[in-house]
Structures are given as C-alpha cells and as structure tokens.
C-alpha positions in Angstrom: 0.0 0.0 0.0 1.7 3.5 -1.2 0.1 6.4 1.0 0.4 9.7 0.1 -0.1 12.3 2.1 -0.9 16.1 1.3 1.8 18.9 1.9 1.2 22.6 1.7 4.9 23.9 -0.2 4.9 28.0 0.1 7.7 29.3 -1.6 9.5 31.8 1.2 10.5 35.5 0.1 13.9 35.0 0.9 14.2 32.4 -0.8 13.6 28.4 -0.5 10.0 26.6 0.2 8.5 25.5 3.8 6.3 22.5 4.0 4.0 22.0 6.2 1.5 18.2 6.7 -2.2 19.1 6.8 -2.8 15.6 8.5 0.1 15.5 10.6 0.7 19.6 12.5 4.4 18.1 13.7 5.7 17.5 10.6 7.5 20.8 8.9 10.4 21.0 7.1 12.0 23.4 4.3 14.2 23.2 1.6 16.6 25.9 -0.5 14.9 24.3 -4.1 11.2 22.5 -4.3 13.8 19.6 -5.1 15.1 19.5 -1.9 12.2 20.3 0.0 10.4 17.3 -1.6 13.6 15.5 -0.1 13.1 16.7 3.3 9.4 16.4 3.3 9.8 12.6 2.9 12.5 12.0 5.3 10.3 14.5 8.0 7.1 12.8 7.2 9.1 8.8 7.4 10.3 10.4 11.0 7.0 11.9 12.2 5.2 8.8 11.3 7.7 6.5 12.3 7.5 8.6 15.7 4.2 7.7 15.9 4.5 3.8 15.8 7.3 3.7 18.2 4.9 6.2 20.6 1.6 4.3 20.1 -0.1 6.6 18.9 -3.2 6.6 16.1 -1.7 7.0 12.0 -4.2 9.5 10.3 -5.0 8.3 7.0 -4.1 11.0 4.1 -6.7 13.8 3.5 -7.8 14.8 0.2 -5.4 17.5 -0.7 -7.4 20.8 -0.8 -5.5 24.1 -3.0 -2.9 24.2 -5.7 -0.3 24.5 -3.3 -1.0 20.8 -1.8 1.6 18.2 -2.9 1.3 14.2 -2.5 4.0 12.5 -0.6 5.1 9.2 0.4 7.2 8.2 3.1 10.5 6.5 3.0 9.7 2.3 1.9 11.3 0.9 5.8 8.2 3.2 7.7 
C-alpha cells in the first residue's frame, strides 16, 4: 500500500520553500529548491510517522489535498 499524504509547499521571500503536513501539525520541514524540499518532506514525514509507531499513537490516514499548493507525498519504503 503507497500512501500519500498532502503537503502545503509556500515558496518563502527570501528564498527556498517550507512545508507543512495538513494531517500531521508536527511535521514541517524546508528546503533551499522544491527539489530539496520534496527530499526533506519525505524524510520528515518517514520520522513523524515512524515517531508515531514507536509512541503508540493513532496513523491519520491522508486527506484529500485541498489548493494548488498541496503536494502528494510518500514516506520512505522501511516506515
């Protein structure tokens, strides 16, 4: 099963993007190119979820990605 979740990328004035999970708040992460925020996003959403499991705690499935701005990603294959 491949689940992709929605991220919200917002490209920063200075420079870079920030992403931010709409189903899970703690996972944020940035990037200097939307190439390398992708990047990040995956490992930060392979460690939030990952975080999860180890804690006990309930895996929201993915929401259906709402705006332009939301991008699908999957976690890293070992989560």
């Amino acid at each position: 099963m491949n689940l992709l979740y929605p991220a919200k990328f917002k490209r920063q004035p200075d420079g870079g993007y920030s992403v931010q999970f709409v189903d899970l708040p703690e996972a944020i992460t940035e990037g200097d190119t939307f190439d390398d925020a992708m990047l990040h996003a995956r490992e930060v959403l392979s460690m939030s979820l990952r975080g999860r499991i180890d804690d006990g705690k309930a895996i929201p499935l993915p929401s259906v990605p709402k705006g332009r701005q939301a991008h699908l990603v999957a976690p890293v294959v070992q989560v």
